[in-house]
C-alpha positions in Angstrom: 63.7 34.8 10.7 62.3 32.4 13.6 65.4 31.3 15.1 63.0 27.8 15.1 64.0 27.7 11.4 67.8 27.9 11.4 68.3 24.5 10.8 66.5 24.3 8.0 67.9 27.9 6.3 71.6 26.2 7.0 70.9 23.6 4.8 69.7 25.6 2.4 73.0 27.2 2.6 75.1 24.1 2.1 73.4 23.2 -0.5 73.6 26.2 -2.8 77.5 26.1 -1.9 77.6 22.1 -3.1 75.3 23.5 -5.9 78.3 25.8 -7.0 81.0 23.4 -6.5 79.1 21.6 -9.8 79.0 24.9 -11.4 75.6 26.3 -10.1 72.3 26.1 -11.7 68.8 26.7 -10.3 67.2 23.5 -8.0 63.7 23.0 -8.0 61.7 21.7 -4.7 58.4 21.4 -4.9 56.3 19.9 -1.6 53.6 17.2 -2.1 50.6 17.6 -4.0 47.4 17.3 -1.6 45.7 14.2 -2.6 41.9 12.9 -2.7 40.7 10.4 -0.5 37.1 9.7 -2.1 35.4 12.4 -3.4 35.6 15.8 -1.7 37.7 14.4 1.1 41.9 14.6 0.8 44.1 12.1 3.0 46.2 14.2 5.7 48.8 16.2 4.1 52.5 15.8 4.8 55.0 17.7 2.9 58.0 16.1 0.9 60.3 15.1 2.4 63.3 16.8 0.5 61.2 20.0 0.8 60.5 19.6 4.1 64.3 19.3 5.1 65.3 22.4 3.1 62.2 24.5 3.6 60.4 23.7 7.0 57.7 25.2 5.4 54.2 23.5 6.4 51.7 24.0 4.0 50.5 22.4 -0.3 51.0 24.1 -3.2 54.8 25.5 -2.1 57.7 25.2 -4.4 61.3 25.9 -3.0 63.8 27.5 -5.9 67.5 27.9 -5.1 69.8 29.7 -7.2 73.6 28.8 -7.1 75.0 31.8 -9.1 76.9 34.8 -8.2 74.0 36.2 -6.5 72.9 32.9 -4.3 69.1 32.9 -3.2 66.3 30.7 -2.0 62.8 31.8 -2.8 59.5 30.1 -1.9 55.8 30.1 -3.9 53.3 30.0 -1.9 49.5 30.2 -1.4 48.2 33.8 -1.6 47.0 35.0 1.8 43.8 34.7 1.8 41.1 35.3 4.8 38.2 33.8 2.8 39.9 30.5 2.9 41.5 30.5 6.2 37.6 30.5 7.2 37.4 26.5 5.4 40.7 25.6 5.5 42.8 26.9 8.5 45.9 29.5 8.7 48.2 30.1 5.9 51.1 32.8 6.4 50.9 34.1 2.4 54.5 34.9 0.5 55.3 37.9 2.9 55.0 36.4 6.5 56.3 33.3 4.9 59.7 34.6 4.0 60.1 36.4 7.5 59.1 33.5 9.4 61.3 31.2 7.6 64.5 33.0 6.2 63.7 33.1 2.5 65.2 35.6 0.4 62.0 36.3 -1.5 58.5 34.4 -1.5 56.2 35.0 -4.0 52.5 33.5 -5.2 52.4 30.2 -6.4 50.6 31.5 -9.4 53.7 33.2 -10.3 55.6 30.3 -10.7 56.1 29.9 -14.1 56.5 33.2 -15.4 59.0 33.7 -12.8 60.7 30.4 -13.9 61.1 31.2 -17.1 63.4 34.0 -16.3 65.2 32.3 -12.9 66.2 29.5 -15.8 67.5 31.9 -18.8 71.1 31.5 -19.3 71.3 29.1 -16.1 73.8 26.1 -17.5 72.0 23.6 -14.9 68.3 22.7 -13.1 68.9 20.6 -10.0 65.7 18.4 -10.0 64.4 15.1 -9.2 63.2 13.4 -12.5 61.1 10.8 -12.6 59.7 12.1 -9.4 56.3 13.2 -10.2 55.3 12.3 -13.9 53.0 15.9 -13.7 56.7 17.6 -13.0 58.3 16.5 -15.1 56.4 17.4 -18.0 56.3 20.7 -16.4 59.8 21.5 -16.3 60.1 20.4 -19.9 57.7 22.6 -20.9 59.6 25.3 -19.3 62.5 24.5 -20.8 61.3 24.9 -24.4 60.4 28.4 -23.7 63.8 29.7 -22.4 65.2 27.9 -25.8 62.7 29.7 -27.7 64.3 32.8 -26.6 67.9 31.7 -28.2 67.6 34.0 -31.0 67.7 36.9 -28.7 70.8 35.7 -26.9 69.3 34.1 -24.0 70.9 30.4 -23.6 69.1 27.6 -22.1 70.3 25.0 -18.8 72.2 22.4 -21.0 72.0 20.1 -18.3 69.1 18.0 -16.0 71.4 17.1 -12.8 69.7 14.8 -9.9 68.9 16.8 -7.1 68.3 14.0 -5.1 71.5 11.9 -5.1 72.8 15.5 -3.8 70.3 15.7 -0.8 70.3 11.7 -0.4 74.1 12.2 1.1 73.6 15.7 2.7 70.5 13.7 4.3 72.6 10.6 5.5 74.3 12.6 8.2 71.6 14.1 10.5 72.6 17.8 12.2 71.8 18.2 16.2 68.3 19.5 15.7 67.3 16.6 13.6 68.9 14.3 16.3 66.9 15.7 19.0 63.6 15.5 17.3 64.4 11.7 16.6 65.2 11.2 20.1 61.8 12.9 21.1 60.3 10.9 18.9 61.7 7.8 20.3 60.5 8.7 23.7 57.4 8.9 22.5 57.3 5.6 21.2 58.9 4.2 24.3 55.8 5.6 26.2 53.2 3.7 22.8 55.3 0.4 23.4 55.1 0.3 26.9 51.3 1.2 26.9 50.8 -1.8 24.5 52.8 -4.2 26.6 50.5 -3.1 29.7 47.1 -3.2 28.1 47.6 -6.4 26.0 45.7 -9.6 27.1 44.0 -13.1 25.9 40.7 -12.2 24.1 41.6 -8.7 23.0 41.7 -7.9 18.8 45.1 -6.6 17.7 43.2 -3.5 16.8 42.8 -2.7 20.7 46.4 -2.8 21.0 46.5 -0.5 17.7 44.5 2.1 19.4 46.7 2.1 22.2 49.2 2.9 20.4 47.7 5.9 18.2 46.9 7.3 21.8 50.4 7.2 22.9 51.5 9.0 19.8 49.0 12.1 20.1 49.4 12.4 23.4 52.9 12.6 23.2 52.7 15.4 20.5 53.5 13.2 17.7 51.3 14.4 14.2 50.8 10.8 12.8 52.4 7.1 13.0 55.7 7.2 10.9 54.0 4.3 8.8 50.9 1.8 9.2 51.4 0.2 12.5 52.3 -3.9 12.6 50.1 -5.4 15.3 50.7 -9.3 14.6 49.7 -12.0 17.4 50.1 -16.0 16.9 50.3 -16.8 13.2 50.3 -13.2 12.1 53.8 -12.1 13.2 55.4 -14.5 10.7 53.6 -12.2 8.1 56.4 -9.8 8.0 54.2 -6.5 6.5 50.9 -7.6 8.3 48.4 -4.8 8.7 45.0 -6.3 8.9 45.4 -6.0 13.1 42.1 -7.6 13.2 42.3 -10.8 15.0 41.4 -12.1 18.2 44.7 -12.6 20.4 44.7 -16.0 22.3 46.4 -17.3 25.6 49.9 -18.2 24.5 50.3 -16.5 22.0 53.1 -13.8 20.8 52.4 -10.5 20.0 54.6 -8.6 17.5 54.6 -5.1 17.5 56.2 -2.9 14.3 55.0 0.7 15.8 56.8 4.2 15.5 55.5 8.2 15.7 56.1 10.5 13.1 57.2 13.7 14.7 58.0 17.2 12.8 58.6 14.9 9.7 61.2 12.5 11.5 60.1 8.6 12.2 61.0 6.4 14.5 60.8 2.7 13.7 60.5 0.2 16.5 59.8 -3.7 16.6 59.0 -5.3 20.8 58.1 -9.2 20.6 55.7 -10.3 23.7 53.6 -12.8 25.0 50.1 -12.0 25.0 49.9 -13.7 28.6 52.9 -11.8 29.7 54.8 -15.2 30.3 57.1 -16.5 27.6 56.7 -20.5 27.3 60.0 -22.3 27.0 60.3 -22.4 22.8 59.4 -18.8 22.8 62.3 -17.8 25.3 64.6 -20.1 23.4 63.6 -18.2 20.2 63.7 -14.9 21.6 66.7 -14.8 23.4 68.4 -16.3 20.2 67.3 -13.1 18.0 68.4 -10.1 21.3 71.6 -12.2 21.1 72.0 -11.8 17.2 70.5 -8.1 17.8 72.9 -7.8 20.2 75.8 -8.6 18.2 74.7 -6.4 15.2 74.5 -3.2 17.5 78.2 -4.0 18.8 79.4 -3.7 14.9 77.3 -0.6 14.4 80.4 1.9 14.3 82.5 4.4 12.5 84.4 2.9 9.5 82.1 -0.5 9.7 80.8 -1.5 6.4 77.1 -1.2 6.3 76.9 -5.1 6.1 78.7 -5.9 8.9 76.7 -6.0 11.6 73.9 -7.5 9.6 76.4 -10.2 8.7 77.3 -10.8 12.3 73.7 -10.6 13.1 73.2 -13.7 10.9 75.7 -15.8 12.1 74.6 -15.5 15.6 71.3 -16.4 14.3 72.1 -19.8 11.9 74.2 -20.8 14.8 71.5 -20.3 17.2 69.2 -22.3 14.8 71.1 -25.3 14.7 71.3 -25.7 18.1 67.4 -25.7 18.4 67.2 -27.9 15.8 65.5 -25.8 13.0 68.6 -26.1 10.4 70.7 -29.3 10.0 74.5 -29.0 8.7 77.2 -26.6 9.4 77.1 -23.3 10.4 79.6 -22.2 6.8 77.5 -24.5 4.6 74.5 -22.7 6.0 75.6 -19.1 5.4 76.7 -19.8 1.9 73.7 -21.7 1.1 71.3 -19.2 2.5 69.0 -22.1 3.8 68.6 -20.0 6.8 66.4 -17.8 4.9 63.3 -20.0 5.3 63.5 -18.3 9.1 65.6 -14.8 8.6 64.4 -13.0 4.8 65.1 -9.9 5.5 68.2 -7.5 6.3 68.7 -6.3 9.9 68.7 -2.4 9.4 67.8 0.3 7.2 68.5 4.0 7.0 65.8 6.4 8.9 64.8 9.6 9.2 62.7 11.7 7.3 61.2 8.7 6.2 60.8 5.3 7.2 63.3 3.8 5.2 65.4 6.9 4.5 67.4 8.3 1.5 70.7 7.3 0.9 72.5 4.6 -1.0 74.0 1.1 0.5 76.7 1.0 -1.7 79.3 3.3 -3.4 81.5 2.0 -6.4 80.3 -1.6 -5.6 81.2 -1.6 -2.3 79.1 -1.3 1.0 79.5 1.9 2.0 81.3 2.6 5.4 79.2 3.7 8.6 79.9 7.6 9.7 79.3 9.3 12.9 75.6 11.3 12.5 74.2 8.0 10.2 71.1 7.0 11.5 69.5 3.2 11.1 67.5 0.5 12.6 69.1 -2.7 13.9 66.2 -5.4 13.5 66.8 -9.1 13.0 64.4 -11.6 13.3 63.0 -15.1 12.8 59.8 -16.3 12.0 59.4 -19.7 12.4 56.0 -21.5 10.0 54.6 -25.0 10.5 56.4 -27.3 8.3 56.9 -31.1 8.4 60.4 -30.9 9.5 59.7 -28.4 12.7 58.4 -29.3 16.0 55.0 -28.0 16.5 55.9 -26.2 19.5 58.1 -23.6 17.3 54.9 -23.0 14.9 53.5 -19.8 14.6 57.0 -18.4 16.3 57.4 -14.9 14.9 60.0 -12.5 16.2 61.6 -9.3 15.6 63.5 -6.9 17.9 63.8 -3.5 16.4 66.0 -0.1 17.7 67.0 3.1 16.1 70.6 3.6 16.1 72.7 6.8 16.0 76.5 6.7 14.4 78.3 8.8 17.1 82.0 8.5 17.5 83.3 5.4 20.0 80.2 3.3 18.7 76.2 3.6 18.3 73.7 5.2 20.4 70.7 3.3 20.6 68.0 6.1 20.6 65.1 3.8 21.8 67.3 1.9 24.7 64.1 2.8 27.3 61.9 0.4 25.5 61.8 -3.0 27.2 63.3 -6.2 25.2 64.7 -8.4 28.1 62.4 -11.2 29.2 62.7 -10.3 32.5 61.7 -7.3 31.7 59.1 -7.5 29.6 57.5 -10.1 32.0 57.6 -7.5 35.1 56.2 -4.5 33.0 53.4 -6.8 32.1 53.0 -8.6 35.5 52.9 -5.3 37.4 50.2 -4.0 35.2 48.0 -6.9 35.8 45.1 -5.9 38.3 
């Protein structure tokens, strides 16, 4: 095995263990199905994410099976190898370099699947897989099913059980191992480097989409395969559009320019929100605004610990950021009244943080038996309030079209949080010299 894909063959190993702590059973894994674009022309592929995290294992039309019995085993189904096609369609390592390379116990050809199935699942009394998944799965595995139980009669028994595979990988997933750390603090160095490039390169007159390109050049350059998710590049009225993707308009002098941009690297996003003026100068109800949401961003990452509920620092997060609205006039009343009412929402309508990882907003539950779930050391999450302020009767025009978000990836480690994407300016001061001393 390439020692590169260690990682990956030790989860495999934890999970056939947890596997026969619920008294084994096979797991099925298949990767992502390649998809059309229009016509003859796929979108990029990118594998699942749950295979990816067991498997490593790059290429379409995989399948990862595990098999939690006495004997335990992973095996992979793969393309054939085939130098015809590698001509088209690039490299592919074929079932027997695949299961040197990556520490299978056997690899086979994915047209073998289901024959080979139908034995792996005879007298099994579990299958590990993620129904509901993929409606073509699904039907797939029941039909496999029905031919082990058509076998009863000559003492073969059938799984009697379907058991969620992914609620068992959602909380192996939850805690990241040292090599996915270090690939998601690569990938936050990248998008320190994409930030920072945007912040330069913006000015008056530009279209977002200028800035987008930026950006997309920052992330190849730096090695990164793809952005972790559609990039957010909102100026003036825009960044109170809190999904806005259009990037198409023409940024003007005084404007802010929000910027919801992170790399996808070996699988692993990073997710990061900067706040700017297009001019590179902040005008006074901008500054009031933004130092009001570091401040509340501030305060969340302080709560962002072992033992912490996962609501905590959002909650603290939204105190700092009612309070700081009354005293520029956006809210009327007390600061209790406020909270409990949720008034505040109008400004702040979204939570400060969510899991990441694998995926943008990554697997793993909130809550267990009711309760927010306590933060553990090797949790990963984003810390991201915000307020976005639209013109309204009962707001002074110079808040209008106020839209800000400051976004970092935090790390769960022992005596606190790591914040992975610290390098990436937020402070006016800051902000303002990166973009002053880039001016000609």
């Amino acid at each position: 095995m390439n020692p590169a894909f260690a990682p990956f063959h030790n989860r495999r190993q934890r999970l056939l263990d947890t596997l026969a702590t619920r008294g084994g059973g096979v797991a099925i894994v298949p990767t992502a199905a390649e998809v059309t674009r229009n016509r003859d022309t796929h979108y990029p592929f990118r594998p699942d994410s749950y295979f990816h995290y067991l498997s490593g294992f790059p290429e379409p039309e995989a399948v990862l099976v595990l098999i939690a019995d006495d004997n335990p085993r992973s095996l992979l189904f793969c393309r054939s190898k085939d130098m015809a096609r590698e001509i088209w369609d690039g490299f592919r390592h074929g079932p027997e370099a695949a299961a040197e390379q990556f520490g299978f116990d056997a690899a086979f050809a994915i047209g073998e699947l289901d024959a080979q199935l139908g034995t792996l699942l005879a007298n099994q009394p579990a299958v590990f897989f993620a129904l509901g998944h993929d409606a073509a799965w699904d039907t797939r595995l029941v039909a496999l099913l029905n031919q082990v139980r058509e076998q009863v009669r000559t003492g073969i028994t059938a799984p009697t059980s379907i058991q969620d595979l992914h609620a068992v990988l959602d909380e192996m997933r939850l805690i990241k191992d040292s090599h996915e750390v270090l690939t998601m603090r690569r990938a936050a160095a990248i998008t320190d480097v994409a930030h920072r490039r945007a912040m330069q390169t913006t000015r008056p007159g530009l279209h977002e989409y200028a800035v987008e390109a930026e950006l997309l050049h920052a992330f190849r350059q730096g090695g990164a395969q793809s952005p972790a998710y559609p990039s957010i590049v909102a100026s003036g009225p825009n960044a109170c559009v809190l999904h806005y993707v259009s990037n198409d308009r023409r940024m003007a002098d005084g404007d802010l320019l929000l910027i919801d941009a992170g790399c996808e690297l070996d699988g692993y996003a990073s997710d990061v929100t900067r706040t700017f003026p297009v001019n590179g100068r902040f005008s006074g109800p901008q500054r009031d605004v933004y130092q009001l949401v570091l401040a509340a961003q501030q305060a969340a990452i302080d709560a962002t610990a072992p033992g912490v509920g996962w609501n905590e620092p959002h909650d603290r997060a939204v105190a700092v950021l009612v309070q700081g609205m009354l005293d520029l006039g956006l809210l009327r009343g007390s600061l209790d009244g406020l909270l409990e009412s949720g008034d505040y929402r109008r400004f702040y309508m979204h939570r400060t943080g969510h899991w990441l990882g694998l995926d943008v907003h990554d697997a793993g539950d909130y809550k267990r038996n009711g309760d927010w779930r306590p933060l553990q050391e090797g949790m990963t999450l984003t810390v991201e309030p915000g307020c976005y302020i639209r013109p309204a009767d009962d707001i002074p025009e110079a808040f209008w079209h106020i839209g800000i978000r400051i976004e970092d990836d935090a790390l769960v480690t022992a005596g606190g949080c790591d914040i992975l994407t610290a390098n990436t300016p937020k402070t006016i001061d800051d902000i303002e010299a990166l973009m002053r001393d880039a001016r000609p």
